[in-house]
N, C-alpha and C positions, 0 to 999 in steps of 0.2 A: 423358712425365713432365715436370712442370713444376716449374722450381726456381729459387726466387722469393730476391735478394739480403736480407741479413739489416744489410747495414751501415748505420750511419747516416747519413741524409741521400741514400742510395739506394735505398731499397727499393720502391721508381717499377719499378722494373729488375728482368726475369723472362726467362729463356728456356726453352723447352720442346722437351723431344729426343726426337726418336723413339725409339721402345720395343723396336725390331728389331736387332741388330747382330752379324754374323758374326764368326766367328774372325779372320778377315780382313782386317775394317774394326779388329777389337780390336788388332791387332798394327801397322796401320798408325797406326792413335795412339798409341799405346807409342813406334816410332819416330820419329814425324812433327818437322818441323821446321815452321819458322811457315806457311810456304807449304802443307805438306799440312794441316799443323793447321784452316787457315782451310778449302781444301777439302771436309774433314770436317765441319766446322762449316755449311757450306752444303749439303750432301747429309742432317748428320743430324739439322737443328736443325731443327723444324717452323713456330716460330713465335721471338717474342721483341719484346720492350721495350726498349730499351736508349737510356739516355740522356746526349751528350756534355756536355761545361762548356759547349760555343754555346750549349745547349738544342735540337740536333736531334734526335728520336725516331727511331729506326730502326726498324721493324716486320717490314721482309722479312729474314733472316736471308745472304741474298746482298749487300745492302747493309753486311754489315760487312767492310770494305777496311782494308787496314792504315791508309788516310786517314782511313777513321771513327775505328780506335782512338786513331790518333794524338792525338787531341780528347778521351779519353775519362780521367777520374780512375784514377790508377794501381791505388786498391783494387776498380773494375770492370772491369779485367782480370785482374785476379787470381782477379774470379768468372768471369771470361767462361772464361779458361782453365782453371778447374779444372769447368767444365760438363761435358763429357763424359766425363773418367778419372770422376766422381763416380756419372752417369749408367750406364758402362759397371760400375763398384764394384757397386753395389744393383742391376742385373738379376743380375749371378754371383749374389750373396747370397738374390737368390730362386729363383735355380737352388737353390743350395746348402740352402735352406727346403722345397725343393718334392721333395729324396729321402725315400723312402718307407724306414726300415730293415726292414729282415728280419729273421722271429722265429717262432718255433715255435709262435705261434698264428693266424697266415698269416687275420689280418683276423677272426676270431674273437674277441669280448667276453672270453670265460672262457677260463683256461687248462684241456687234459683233465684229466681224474681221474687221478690217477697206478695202477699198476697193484696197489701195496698198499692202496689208500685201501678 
């Protein structure tokens, strides 16, 4: 999933996360603090854009160090950290799209004939 900055004067700046994530990994971002946060960001981030005030581009997702962010506009950390809660948000939500409810016509167009009809 790729999720491209909307702010202005950034929109150069895109990161793309992997589409897999365990209960596991969900829970360790929930609790993470900066240090796991970034580990996760480097195991789930596939690709990315990302551009400081020097003008460096950063493309591998392992090159973001807290020495990149430190260089980086405070409103593109604000996307960079809300990337994965966002990314982890919308796979639940296609869980949550993709239950099938149950019903007394078990995939069947028409409901039966009732027994008075």
């Amino acid at each position: 999933m790729r999720f491209y900055c909307d702010i202005e004067g950034l929109e150069e700046n895109w990161v793309e996360v992997d589409d897999r994530w365990t209960r596991e990994e969900t829970r360790r971002l929930n609790s993470a603090g900066e240090e796991e946060t970034l580990a996760l960001f480097h195991s789930k981030v596939k690709k990315c854009s990302l551009t400081s005030e020097d003008g460096v581009t950063v493309t591998d997702p392992k090159a973001v160090t807290t020495d990149f962010l430190d260089t980086v506009r405070i409103e593109l950390i604000g996307f960079i950290g809300a990337v994965l809660p966002r990314a982890v948000r919308q796979l639940q939500a296609l869980g949550n799209a993709a239950v099938r409810l149950s019903s007394d016509l078990n995939g069947r167009q028409t409901a039966p004939k009732s027994q008075t009809s």
